[in-house]
C-alpha positions as CSV (number, residue, x, y, z in Angstrom):
1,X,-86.7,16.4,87.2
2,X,-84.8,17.5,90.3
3,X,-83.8,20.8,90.3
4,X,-80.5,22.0,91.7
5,X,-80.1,23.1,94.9
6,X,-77.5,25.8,94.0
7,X,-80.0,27.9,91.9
8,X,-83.4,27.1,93.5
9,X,-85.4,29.8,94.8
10,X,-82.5,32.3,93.8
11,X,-83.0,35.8,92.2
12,X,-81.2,35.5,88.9
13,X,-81.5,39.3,86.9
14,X,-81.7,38.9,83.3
15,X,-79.2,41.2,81.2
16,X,-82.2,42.5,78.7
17,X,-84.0,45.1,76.9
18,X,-85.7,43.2,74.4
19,X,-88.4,40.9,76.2
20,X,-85.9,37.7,76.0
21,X,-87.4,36.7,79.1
22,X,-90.7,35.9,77.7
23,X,-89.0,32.8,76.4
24,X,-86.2,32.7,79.0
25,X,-87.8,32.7,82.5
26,X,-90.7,30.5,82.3
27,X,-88.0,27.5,81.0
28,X,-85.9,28.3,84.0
29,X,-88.5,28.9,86.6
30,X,-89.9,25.4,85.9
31,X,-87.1,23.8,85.3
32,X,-84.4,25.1,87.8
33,X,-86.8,27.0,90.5
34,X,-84.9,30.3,89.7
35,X,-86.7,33.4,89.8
36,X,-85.9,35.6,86.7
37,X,-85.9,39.2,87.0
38,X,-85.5,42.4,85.0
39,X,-83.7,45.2,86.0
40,X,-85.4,48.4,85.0
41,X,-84.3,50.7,81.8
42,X,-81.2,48.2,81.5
43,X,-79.6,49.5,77.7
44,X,-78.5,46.3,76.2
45,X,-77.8,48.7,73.3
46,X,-74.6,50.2,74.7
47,X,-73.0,46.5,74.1
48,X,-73.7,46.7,70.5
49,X,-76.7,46.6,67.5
50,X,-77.5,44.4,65.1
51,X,-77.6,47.6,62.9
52,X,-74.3,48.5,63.3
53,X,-74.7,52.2,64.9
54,X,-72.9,50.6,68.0
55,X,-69.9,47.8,67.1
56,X,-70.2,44.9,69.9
57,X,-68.0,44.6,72.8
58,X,-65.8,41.6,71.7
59,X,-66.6,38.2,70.8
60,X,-70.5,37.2,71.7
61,X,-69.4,35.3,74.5
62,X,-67.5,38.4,76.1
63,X,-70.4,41.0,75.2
64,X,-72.3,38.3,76.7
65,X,-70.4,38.7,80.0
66,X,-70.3,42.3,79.7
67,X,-74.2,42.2,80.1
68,X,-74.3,40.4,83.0
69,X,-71.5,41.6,85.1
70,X,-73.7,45.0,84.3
71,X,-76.5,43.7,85.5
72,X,-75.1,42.3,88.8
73,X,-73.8,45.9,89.5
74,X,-76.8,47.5,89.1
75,X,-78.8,44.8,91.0
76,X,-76.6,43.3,93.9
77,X,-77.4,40.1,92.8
78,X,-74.9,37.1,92.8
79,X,-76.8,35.1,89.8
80,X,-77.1,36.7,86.3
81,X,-78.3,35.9,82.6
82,X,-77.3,37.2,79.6
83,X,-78.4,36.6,75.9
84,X,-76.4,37.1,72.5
85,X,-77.2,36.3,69.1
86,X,-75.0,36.5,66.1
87,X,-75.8,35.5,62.5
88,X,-73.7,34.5,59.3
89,X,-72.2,31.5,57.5
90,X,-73.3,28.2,58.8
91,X,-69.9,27.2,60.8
92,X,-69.8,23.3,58.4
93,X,-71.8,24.7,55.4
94,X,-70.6,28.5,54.7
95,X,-72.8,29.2,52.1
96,X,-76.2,28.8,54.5
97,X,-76.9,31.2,56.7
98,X,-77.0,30.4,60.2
99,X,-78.1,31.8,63.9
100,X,-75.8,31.4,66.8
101,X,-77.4,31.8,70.3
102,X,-76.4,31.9,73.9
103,X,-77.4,32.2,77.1
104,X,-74.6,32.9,79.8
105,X,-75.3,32.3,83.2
106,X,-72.8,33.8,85.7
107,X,-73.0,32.4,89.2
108,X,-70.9,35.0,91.6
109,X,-71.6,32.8,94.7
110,X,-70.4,29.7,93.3
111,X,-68.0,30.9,90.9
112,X,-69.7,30.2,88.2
113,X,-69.8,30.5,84.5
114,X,-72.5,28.4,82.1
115,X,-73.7,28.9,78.9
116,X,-76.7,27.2,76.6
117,X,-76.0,27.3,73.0
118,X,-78.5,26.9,69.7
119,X,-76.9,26.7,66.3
120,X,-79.3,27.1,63.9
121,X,-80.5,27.2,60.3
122,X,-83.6,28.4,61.2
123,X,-83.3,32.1,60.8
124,X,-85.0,34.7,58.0
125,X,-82.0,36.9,58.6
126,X,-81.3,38.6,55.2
127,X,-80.9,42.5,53.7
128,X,-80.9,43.8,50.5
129,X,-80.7,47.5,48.2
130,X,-83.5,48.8,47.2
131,X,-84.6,51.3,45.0
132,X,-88.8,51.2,44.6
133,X,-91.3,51.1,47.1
134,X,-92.2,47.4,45.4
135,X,-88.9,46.2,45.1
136,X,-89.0,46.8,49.3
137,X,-92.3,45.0,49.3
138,X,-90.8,42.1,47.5
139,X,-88.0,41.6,50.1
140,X,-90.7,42.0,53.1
141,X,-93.1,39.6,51.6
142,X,-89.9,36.8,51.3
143,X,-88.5,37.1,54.8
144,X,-91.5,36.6,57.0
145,X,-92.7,40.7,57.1
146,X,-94.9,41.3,59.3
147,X,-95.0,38.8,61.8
148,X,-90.8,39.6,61.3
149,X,-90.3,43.1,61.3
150,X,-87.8,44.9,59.3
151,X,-85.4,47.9,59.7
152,X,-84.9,50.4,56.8
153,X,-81.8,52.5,56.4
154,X,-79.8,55.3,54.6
155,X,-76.5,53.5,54.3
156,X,-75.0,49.9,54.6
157,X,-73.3,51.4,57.6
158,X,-74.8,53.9,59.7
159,X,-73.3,56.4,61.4
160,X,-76.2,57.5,64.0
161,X,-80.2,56.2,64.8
162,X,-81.5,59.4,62.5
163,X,-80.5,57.1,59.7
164,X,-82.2,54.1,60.8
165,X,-86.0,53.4,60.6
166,X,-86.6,50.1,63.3
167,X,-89.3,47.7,64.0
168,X,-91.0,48.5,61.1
169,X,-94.1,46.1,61.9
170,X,-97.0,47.6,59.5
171,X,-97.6,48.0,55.9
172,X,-98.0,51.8,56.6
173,X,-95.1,52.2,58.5
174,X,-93.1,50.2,55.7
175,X,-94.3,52.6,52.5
176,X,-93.6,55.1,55.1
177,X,-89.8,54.9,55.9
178,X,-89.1,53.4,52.4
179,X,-90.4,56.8,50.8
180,X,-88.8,58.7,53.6
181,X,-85.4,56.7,52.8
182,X,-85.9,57.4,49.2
183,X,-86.7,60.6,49.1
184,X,-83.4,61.4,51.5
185,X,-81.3,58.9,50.4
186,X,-78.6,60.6,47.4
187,X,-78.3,58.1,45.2
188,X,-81.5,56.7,44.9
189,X,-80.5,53.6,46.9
190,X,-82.2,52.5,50.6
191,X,-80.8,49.5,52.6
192,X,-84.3,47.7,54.1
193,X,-83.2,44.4,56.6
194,X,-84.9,42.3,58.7
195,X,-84.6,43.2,62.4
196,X,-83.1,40.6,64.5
197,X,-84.0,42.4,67.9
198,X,-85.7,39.5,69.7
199,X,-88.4,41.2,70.1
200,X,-89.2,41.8,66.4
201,X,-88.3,38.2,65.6
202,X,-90.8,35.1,66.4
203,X,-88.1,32.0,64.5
204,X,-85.1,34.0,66.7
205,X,-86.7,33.4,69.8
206,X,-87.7,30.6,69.3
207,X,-83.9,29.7,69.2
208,X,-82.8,31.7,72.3
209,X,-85.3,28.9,73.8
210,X,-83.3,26.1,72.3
211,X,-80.3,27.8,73.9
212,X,-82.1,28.1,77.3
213,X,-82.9,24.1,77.2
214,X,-79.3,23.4,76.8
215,X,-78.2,25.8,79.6
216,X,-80.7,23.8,82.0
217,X,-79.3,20.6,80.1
218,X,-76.0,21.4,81.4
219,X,-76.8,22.4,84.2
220,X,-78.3,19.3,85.2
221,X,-75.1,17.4,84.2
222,X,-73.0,17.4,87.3
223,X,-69.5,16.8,88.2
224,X,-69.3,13.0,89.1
225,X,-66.2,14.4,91.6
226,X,-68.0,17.2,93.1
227,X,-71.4,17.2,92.1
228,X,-71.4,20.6,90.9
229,X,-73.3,21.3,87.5
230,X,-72.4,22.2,84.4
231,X,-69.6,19.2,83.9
232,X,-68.9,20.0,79.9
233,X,-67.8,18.7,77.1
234,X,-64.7,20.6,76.4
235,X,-62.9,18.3,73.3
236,X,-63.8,15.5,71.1
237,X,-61.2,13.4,69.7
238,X,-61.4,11.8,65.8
239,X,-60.3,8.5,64.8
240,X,-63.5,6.5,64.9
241,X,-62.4,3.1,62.8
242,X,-63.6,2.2,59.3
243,X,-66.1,-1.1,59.6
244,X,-64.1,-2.5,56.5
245,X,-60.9,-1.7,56.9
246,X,-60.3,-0.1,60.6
247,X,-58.2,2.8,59.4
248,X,-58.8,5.8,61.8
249,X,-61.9,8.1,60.0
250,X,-63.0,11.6,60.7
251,X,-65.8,10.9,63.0
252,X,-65.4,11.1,67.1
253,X,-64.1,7.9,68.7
254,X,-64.4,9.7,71.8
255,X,-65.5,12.7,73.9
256,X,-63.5,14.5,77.2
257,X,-65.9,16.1,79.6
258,X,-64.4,18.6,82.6
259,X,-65.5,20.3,85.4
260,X,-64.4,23.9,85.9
261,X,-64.9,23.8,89.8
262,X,-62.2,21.0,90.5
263,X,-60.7,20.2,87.4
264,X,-62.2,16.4,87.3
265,X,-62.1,15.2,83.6
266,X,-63.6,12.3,82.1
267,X,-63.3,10.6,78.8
268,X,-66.1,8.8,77.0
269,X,-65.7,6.6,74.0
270,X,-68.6,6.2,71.4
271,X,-70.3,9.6,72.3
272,X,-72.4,9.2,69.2
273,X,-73.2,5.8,69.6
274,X,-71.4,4.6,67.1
275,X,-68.0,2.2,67.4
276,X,-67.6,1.6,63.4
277,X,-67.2,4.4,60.9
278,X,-69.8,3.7,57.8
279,X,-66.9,3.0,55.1
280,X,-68.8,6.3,53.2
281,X,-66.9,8.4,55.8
282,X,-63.2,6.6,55.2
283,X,-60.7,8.2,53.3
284,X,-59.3,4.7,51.9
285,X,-62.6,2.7,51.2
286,X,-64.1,5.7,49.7
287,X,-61.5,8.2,48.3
C-alpha cells in the first residue's frame, strides 16, 4: 500500500495514559509511516472515567478532541491521536450491549480532522450489586476475570478514588477489596464492575484496533478533486426499489461522500452492492 505523503515520517503524539499505543502505533507505523509518540505523565483521567469519579468532557468525539489539542500543547507537535471508548445500548438493537470506539486524528498542518470508528458487540462490559464474597466471584468468573480485570466500589456513584478499588487483576486482590467494600460499605451492598481502562481489557483493545484500521482506511481514501485523504461518507440516502414491485424500501439506494478540505462531493448509487431490495425488506410485499 502506498502510504501518504502528508503523514509519512511525521511525529504524531498519542493522547494516552492507558498503553492504547500497544495496539495503535504499530498499525500506523506500518501502515501510514507515522511515528507514534507518548508524551510523558499525560492524565487522560482529567477528561473523564469510566468510573464515574470524573464526568467526561462532552460528547466522545469532543473529549476526544480535548485530548489531543492537550497533547499538541504540551508537545509542539502539529499531528495528534486521540482514543475514546463509550459503552451501552447497541445503536439498532437496544437491548445488546455494545462498544463504541474512536480514534481522532487531528492534523494542525493540514487542517485536519479524521477519525476511525469500531462499533461493536464484542465487549464483557457489565456491573452488578453484590453482597458475598461468592456472589462477587460469580460475576468475575462470567465476564472474563482475570484476563479482564474488574473495579470494586462503595456506591453506584462515587464521589472520590478512596471509594473505588481498580484493576483488580488477582484472586487475592478480588477477596481483598470485596471484604474491604463489605466490611465499609453501610448497607451491606458493594458495586464490583468490569474495568474498561484499555489497559485492563484484552476484547476492548482489540476494538480500538478495528477503529485504528478504519482511520488508515480513510485515510487512504482521497479526495478525487484534491487528492487529500480522508474523502467521507457523510449521508446515505434510502429508497432502494422492491425486486417485485419497485416501491421505494428502507435500504440505501445511494451513498454522498465529501471532502472537508474543498468541499468536493460525490454521490454513489448501490453502495452495498445491491440495486433491488429483497421483497422481505418492502413495506407492501411484506407488511
Amino acid at each position: 500500500m502506498n502510504k501518504h505523503p502528508l503523514f509519512t515520517n511525521r511525529v504524531a503524539v498519542l493522547a494516552t495514559m492507558h498503553h492504547k499505543e500497544r495496539v495503535i502505533a504499530p498499525i500506523l507505523e506500518q501502515e501510514l509511516g507515522i511515528k507514534v509518540i507518548v508524551p510523558q505523565d499525560f492524565d487522560t483521567d482529567s477528561f473523564g472515567t469510566f468510573t464515574r469519579e470524573v464526568n467526561r468532557i462532552g460528547t466522545q468525539i469532543e473529549a476526544a478532541r480535548c485530548k489531543a489539542e492537550k497533547a499538541l500543547l504540551s508537545t509542539g507537535e502539529t499531528l495528534a491521536l486521540a482514543s475514546e471508548g463509550t459503552f451501552g445500548p447497541h445503536p439498532s438493537s437496544p437491548f445488546i450491549p455494545c462498544n463504541r470506539e474512536v480514534v481522532f486524528l487531528l492534523d494542525k498542518k493540514n487542517g485536519l480532522e479524521i477519525i476511525g470508528q469500531e462499533i461493536s458487540t464484542e465487549t464483557n462490559f457489565s456491573h452488578r450489586v453484590v453482597e458475598s464474597l461468592e456472589e462477587a466471584q460469580n460475576f468475575a468468573d462470567a465476564v472474563g476475570f482475570p484476563e479482564h480485570a474488574l473495579v470494586v466500589m462503595l456506591s453506584s456513584s462515587p464521589k472520590s478514588k478512596d471509594e473505588i478499588i481498580k484493576g483488580i487483576k488477582t484472586t487475592e486482590q478480588l477477596v481483598e477489596a470485596v471484604q474491604f467494600a463489605l466490611n465499609s460499605s453501610k448497607d451491606g451492598k458493594v458495586y464490583i464492575e468490569t474495568d474498561m481502562r484499555a489497559l485492563y481489557n484484552p476484547t476492548r483493545m482489540k476494538n480500538i484496533a478495528k477503529a485504528t484500521h478504519d482511520l488508515v482506511r480513510k485515510l487512504n481514501n482521497a479526495c478525487p478533486n484534491c487528492s487529500c485523504p480522508g474523502f467521507e461518507l457523510v449521508q446515505t440516502i434510502k429508497g432502494l426499489p422492491c425486486a417485485w414491485c419497485n416501491s421505494p424500501t428502507q435500504l440505501t439506494i445511494a451513498a454522498i461522500y465529501k471532502c472537508q478540505k474543498c468541499e468536493f462531493s460525490k454521490e454513489k448509487l448501490f453502495p452495498d452492492g445491491l440495486e433491488k431490495a429483497d421483497p422481505s425488506q418492502c413495506m407492501y410485499c411484506n407488511p
